[in-house]
VEXDREN-2710 file (C-alpha; in Angstrom, 1 decimal):
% VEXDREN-2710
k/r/px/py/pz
1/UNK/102.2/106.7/103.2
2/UNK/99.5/105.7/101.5
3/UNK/99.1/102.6/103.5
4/UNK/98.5/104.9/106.9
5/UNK/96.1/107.2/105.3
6/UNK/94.1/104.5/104.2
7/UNK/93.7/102.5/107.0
8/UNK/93.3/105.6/109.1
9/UNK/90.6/105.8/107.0
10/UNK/89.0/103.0/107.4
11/UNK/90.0/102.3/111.2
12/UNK/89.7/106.1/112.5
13/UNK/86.7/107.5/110.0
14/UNK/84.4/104.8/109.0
15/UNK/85.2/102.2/111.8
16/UNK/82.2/103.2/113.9
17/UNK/80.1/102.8/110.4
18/UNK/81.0/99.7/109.6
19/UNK/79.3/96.2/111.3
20/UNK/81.3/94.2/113.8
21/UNK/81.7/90.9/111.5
22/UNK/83.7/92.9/109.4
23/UNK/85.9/93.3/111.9
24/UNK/86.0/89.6/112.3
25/UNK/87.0/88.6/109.1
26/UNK/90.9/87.3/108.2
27/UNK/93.2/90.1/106.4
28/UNK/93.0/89.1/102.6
29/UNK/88.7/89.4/102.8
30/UNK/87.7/93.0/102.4
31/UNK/84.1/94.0/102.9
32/UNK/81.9/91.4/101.3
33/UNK/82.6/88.0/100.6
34/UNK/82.9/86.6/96.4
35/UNK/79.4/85.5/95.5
36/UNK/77.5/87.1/98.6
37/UNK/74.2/89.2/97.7
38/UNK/74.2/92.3/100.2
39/UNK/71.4/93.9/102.2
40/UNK/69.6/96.3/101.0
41/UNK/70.3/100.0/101.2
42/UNK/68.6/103.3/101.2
43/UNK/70.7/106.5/100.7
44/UNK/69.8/110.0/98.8
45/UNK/70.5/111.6/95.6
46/UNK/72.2/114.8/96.5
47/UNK/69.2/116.6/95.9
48/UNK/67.9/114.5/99.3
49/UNK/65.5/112.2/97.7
50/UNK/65.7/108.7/98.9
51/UNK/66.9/106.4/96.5
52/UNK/66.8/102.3/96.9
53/UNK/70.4/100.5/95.7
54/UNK/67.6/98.1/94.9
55/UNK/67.0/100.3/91.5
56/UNK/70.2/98.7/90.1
57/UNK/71.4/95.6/91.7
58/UNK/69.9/92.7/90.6
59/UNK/68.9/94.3/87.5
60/UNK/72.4/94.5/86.2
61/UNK/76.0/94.5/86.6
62/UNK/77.0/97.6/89.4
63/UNK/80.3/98.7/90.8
64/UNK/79.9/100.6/93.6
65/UNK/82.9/103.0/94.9
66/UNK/82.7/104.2/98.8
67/UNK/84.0/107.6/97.9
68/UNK/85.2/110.9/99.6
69/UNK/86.1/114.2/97.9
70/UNK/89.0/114.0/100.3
71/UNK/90.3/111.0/99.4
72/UNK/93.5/110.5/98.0
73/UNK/93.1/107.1/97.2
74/UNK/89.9/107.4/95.3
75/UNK/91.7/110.8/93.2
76/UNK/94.2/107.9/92.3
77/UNK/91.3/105.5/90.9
78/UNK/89.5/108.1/89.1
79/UNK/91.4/107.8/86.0
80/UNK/90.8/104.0/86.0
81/UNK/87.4/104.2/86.5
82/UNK/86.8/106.9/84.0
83/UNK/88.5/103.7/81.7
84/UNK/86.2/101.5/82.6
85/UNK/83.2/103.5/82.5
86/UNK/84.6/104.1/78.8
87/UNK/84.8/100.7/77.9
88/UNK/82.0/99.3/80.1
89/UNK/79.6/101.9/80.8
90/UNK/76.8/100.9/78.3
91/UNK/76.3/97.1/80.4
92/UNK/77.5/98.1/83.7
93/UNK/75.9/100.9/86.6
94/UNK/78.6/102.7/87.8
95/UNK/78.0/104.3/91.1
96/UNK/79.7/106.6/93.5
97/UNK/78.4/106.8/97.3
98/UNK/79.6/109.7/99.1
99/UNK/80.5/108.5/102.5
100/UNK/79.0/111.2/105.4
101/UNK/82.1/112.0/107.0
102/UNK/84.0/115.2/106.7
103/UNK/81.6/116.5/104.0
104/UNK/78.3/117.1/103.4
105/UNK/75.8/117.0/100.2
106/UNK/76.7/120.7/99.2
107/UNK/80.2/120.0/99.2
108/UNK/79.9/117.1/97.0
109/UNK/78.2/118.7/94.4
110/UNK/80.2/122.0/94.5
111/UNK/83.5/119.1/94.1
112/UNK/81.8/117.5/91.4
113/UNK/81.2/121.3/89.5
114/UNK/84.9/121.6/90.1
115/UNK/85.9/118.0/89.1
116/UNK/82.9/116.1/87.6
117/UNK/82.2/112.3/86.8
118/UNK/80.6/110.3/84.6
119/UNK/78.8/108.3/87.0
120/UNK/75.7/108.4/89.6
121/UNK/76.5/109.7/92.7
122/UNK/74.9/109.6/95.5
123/UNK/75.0/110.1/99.2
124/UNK/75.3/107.8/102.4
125/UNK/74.7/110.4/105.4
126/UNK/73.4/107.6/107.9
127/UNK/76.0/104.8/107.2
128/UNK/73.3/102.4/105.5
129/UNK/75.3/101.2/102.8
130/UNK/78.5/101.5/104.3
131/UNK/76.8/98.8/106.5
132/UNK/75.3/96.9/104.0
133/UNK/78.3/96.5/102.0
134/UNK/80.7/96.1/105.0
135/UNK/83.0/99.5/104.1
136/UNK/86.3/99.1/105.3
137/UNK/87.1/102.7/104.2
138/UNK/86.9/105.2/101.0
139/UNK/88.3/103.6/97.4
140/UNK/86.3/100.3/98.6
141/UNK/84.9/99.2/95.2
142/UNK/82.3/96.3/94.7
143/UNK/81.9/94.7/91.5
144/UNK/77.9/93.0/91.6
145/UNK/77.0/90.5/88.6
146/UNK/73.4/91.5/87.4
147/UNK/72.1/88.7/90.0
148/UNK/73.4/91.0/92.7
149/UNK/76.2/88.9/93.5
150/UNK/79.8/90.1/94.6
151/UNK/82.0/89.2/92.1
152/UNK/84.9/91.4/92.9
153/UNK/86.0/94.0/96.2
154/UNK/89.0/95.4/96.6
155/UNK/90.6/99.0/98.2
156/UNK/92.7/101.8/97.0
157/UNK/94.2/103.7/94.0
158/UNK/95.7/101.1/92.6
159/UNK/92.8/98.5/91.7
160/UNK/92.2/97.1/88.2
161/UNK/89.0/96.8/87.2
162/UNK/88.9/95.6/83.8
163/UNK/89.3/92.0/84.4
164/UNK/86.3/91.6/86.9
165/UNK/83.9/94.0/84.6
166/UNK/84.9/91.8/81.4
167/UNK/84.1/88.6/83.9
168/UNK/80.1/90.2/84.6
169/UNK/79.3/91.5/81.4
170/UNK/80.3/88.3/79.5
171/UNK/83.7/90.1/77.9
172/UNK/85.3/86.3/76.9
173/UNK/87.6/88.2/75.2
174/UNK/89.0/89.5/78.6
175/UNK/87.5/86.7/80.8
176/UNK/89.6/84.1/82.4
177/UNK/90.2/80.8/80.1
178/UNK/88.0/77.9/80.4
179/UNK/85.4/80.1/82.5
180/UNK/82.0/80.9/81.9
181/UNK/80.3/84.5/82.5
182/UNK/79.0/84.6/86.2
183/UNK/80.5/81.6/87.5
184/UNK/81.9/81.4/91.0
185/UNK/85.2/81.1/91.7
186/UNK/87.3/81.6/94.6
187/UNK/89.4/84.6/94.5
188/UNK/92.8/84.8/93.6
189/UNK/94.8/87.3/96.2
190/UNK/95.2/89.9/93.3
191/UNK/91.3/90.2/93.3
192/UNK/91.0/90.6/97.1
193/UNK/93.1/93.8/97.6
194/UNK/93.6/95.7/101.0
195/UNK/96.3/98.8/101.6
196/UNK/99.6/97.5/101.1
END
């Protein structure tokens, strides 16, 4: 079930958002590709101020969610990205853009009275970064290295994103063997998720 709801999601909701080479790509790439920079993007605070992506990408390590309040796939990854926050929220951004469909900035805020988070969030009503980041639908994370470079996307409640926050804040600890922080590598199909 979860499957349907998430790519009716990202077929019926944000498909008309999202940029036709997206739609081009093969099934295992989500979004961006590993070691792409993306465009830049203006969306608001939910106050309405505008407010550049540029603020924190390239400055350091992001992971961006495409979020909903009606979402059941990003209610599922709250509780891991509350744990990484926890363990990585000091050297990573952590931010959550509210997608414009089916809510509005009023009823974001009055969710996140109900149910708040410890990260940023802010508010996509025109689509920008949805483009910019090639949203295939709501639970899309993007993990950025503090160059700005993808380093990890994947979709849905069931991500883990320990192992791709430990690789762009120089965790070794929790790194991959025998690889230095920030290197390139191809990804493995465990790091390129889609719904299932």
């Amino acid at each position: 079930m979860n499957v349907v709801r998430a790519w009716a999601c990202a077929l019926g909701i944000l498909g008309p958002l999202v940029s036709p080479p997206l739609l081009a790509q093969s099934a295992d790439i989500i979004g961006l590709p590993l070691g792409s920079v993306p465009a830049s993007a203006r969306v608001q605070d939910l106050n309405g101020n505008a407010v550049h992506l540029s603020r924190w990408i390239g400055k350091t390590p992001v992971l961006i969610e495409f979020w909903a309040s009606w979402c059941p796939q990003c209610a599922e990854l709250l509780p891991e990205l509350e744990r990484a926050h926890r363990r990585f929220g000091r050297a990573v951004e952590f931010l959550v853009v509210a997608v414009g469909v089916n809510q509005t900035p009023r009823s974001v805020a009055r969710h996140l009275q109900r149910h708040p988070m410890p990260f940023t969030v802010l508010w996509d009503a025109a689509g920008a970064a949805v483009r910019a980041f090639q949203a295939p639908a709501t639970s899309y994370v993007v993990v950025l290295d503090a160059a700005g470079r993808v380093a990890y996307t994947g979709m849905g409640g069931d991500q883990e994103l320990e192992e791709p926050l430990a690789r762009v804040v120089g965790d070794l600890e929790h790194a991959e063997p025998g690889r230095r922080p920030h290197e390139r590598r191809a990804p493995p199909r465990s790091e390129v998720r889609g719904p299932r």
